[in-house]
N, C-alpha and C positions, 0 to 999 in steps of 0.2 A: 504493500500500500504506500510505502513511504521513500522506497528504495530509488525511486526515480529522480524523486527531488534532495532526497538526504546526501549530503556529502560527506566526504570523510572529515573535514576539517571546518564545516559547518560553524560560521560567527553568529553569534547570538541574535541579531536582528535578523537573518534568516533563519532563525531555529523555532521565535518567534512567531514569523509569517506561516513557517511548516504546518506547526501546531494550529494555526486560525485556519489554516483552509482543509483543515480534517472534516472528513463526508458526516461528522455525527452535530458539527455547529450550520450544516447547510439549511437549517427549520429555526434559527434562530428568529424570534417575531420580528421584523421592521413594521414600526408604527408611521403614522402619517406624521410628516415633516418630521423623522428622525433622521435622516439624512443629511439635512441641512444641521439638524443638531451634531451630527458625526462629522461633518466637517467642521463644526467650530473646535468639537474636543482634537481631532487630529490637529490643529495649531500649538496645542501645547503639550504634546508629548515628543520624546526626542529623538523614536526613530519615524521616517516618512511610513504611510500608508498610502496604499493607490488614491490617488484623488478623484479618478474615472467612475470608484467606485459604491462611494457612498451609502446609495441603497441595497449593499451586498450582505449579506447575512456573514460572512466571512471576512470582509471589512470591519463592521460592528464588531465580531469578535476579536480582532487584533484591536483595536479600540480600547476594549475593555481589560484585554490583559495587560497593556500598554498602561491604561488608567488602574488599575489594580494594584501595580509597581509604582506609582507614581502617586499612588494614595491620593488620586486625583477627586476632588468634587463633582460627583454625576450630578445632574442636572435634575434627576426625576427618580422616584422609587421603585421605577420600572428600570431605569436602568444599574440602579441595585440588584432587581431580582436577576435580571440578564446574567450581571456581572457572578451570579451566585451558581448560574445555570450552567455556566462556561466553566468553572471553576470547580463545578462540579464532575466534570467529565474528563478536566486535563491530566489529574494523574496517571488515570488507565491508560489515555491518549500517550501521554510521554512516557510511558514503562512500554507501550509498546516501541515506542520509536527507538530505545534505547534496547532493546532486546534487539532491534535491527542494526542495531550502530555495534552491537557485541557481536552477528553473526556476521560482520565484515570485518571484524579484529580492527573498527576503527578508534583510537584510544580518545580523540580530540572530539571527537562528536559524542561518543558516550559522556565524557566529563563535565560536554556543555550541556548533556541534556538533563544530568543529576541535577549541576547547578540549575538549571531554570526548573524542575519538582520542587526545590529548595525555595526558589522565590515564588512559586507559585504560593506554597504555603504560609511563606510569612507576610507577602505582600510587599518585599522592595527588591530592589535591583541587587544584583549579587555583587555590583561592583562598589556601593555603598558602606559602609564601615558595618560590621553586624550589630557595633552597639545600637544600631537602630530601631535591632527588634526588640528591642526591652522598654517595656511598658513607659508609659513619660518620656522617653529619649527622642530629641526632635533634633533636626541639622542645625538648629537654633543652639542645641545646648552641648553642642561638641568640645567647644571652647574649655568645657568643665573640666575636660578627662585631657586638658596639658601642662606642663607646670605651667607656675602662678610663681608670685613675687612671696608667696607666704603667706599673703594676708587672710588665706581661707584657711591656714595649716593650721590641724584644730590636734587636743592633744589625743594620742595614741595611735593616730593614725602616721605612715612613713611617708619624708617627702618624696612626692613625685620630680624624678629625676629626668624624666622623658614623656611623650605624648602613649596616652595607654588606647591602643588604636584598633583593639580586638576585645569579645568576651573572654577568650581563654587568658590574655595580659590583665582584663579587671578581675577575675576572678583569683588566677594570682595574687593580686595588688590587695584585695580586700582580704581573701585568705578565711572569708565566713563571717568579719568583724562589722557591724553595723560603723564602727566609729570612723573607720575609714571610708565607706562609701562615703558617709554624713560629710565627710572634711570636701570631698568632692560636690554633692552636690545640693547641698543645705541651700545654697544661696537661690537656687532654683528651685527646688521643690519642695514637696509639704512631708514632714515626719514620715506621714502615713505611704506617702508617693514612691518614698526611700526604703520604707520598709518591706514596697511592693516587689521592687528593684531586685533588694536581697531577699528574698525567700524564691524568688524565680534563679536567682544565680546559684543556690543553693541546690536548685532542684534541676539544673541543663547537667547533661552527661557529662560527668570528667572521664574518661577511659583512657586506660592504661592498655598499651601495645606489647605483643611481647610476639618474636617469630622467629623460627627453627624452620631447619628444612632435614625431609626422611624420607632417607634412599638404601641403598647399596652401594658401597662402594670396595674395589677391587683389594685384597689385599685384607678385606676385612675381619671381623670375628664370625662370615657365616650368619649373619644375622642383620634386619635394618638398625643401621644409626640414627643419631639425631644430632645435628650439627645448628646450634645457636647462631643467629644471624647479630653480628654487632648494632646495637641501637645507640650508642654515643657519638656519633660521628659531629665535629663543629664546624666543620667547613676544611678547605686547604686540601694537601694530599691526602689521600686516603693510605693510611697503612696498609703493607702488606697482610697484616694478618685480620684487615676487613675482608677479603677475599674468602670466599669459598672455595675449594676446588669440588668439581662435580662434571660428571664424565659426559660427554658430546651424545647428541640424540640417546636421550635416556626419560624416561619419566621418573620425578622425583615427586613428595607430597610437602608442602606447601603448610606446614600448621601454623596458626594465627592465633593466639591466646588474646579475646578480649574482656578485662576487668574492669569492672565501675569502682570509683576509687571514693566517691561522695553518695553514702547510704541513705540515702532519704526515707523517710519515716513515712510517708504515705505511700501505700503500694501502687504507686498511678503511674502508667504508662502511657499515657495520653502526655502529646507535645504540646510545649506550648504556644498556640496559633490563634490567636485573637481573629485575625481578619482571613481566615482559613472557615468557610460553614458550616463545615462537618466538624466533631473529633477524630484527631490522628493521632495515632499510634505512634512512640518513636520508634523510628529505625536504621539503619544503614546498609550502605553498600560496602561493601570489598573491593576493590580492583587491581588486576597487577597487568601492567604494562609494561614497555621499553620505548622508553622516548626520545631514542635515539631514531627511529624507526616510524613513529608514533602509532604503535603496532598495539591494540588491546589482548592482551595471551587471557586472563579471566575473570571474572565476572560472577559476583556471587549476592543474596542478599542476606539478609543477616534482622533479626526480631530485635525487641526492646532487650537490652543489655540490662539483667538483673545485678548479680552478683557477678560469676564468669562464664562468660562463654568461648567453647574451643569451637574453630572455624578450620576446615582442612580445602585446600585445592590441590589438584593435581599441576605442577609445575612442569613442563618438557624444556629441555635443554638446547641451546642451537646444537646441529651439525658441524658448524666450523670453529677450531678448536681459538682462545682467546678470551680476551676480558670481556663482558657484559655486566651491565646492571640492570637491572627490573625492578619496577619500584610499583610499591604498595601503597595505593588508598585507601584512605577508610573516612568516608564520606558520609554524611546523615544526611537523611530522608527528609528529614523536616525543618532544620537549623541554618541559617548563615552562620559560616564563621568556628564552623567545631570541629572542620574536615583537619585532616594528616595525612602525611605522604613520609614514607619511609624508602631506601634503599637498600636493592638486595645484590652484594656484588661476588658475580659471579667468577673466578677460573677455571674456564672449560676446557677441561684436558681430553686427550685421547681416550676413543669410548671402550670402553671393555664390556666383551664379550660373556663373563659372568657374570657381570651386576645385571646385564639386560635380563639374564635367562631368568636370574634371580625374582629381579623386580617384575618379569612376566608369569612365570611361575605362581607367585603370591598372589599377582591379579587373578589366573585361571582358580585356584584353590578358594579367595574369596566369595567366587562365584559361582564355584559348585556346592549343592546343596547336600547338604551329611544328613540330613533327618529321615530323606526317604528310606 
């Protein structure tokens, strides 16, 4: 359905358009003179729409997602309903599209199309600061979260040494302490507005990454290993002993240890999405690429993170022997601003012949059934 117009490296203003001209918005109502109304809202939004087409049912829906991210003022409470009707249909709409953009191993149009789920449900552009999804935070009040001369520096909270330009840097920054949001944003908001702040920062996913890889390899004990993937990496050369070594066309497995690190006391798994119609669930994606390539290798999703969850893929190895890296997303479903990306670097040596039989073996054995 979507293969024709989807591209591998699809820019978000066309990821946008893709999504409105989907065959399920083509019965969206056009009321009389909403047309003229749809050209006045396409003036103030910031990518163009056709102008030919005004009275287009798939116009109106770029329109409204357009105004949706833009937490734009509709004009009428019909075009509320519209906007709820549209927004109702897009997530299936874009998990399809992205089940397409994975059966082409394309890495760049999958990524774009997580991010636009992501703002579909919170309601702003991905390119935005994500303190914006947090309740009271307006572009008005950014100014809060840079340093200052002092004069808001209230006691117990630490001075701000830099502009804190993310939730996972405030959530850092605050650490769970009401006194230090307060020192932030007292001047702007009401006790109650600040208190709203923190018990939602309290309650967005902290998770903790943790990832191995389990194979065969030659020389072994006869049995699969588990080989730890370095997570400290700061930048500069990578050490030699970030390197895995792992044999040329071989399948290895892929484990993904994910822990929530912030226990919240209400068992809700519902995200938080004010301007979202429905309740949503949290959750995430997986994904391991090579972006040297911008090649998608897999693709997985993954439920609300309780306590721990273990995630496995199957990983294959190139053919030609040499360094690569593959890198890991973990991407949420519902949030700006919570995503990660890890590195997995690979040394791909010459492939041997008993890890393959090994690791093919195991698969056949798994799959045959002992009960009959």
């Amino acid at each position: 359905m979507f293969k024709d117009e989807l591209k591998a490296e699809i820019a978000m203003p066309q990821l946008i358009e893709l999504l409105s001209n989907a065959t399920e918005y083509a019965q969206l109502p056009l009321r009389h003179n909403e047309d003229q109304i749809n050209s006045d809202l396409a003036q103030k939004l910031p990518f163009e729409v056709n102008p030919y087409s005004y009275d287009s049912s798939h116009t109106k829906t770029h329109i409204l997602l357009q105004g949706h991210f833009c937490q734009l003022q509709m004009p009428s409470t019909d075009y509320y309903t519209d906007t709820k009707s549209v927004l109702d249909q897009a997530i299936r709409i874009l998990q399809a599209i992205l089940d397409t953009s994975a059966d082409q191993g394309w890495l760049v149009a999958a990524l774009q199309v997580i991010n636009l789920i992501q703002m579909a449900i919170q309601g702003r552009w991905g390119h935005e600061s994500s303190l914006l999804i947090l309740p009271h935070i307006e572009p008005h009040n950014m100014y809060c979260f840079r340093p200052h001369n002092g004069s808001r520096h209230k006691k117990g909270a630490r001075s701000l040494k830099s502009p804190i330009e993310s939730i996972p840097e405030l959530m850092a920054y605050c650490d769970g302490r009401s006194e230090a949001l307060m020192s932030l944003l007292a001047e702007e908001l009401s006790h109650s507005q600040i208190d709203e702040i923190l018990m939602l920062l309290r309650h967005l996913p902290e998770i903790s990454v943790t990832l191995a890889i389990k194979g065969w390899w030659s020389g072994g004990a006869g049995e699969q290993e588990e080989k730890a993937v370095p997570m400290d990496y700061q930048g500069g050369v990578r050490p030699d002993s970030d390197w895995i070594d792992v044999h040329a066309d071989q399948e290895y497995v892929l484990n993904i240890q994910l822990r929530r690190l912030n226990k919240f006391k209400k068992r809700d798994s519902k995200s938080h999405a004010p301007r979202f119609p429905k309740p949503k669930d949290e959750g995430w994606f997986v994904v391991v690429g090579e972006i040297e390539n911008k090649e998608l290798l897999a693709l997985k999703r993954v439920g609300y993170v309780r306590g721990q969850t273990n995630v496995q893929l199957a990983l294959y190895t190139p053919e030609e022997i040499g360094r690569v890296i593959y890198t890991v997303y973990l991407m949420s479903d519902s949030y700006l601003g919570l995503d990660q990306q890890y590195d997995i670097c690979l040394n791909v040596i010459a492939p041997s012949i008993e890890s393959q039989v090994n690791t093919e073996l195991k698969g056949e054995l798994e799959d045959f059934d002992f009960d009959d």
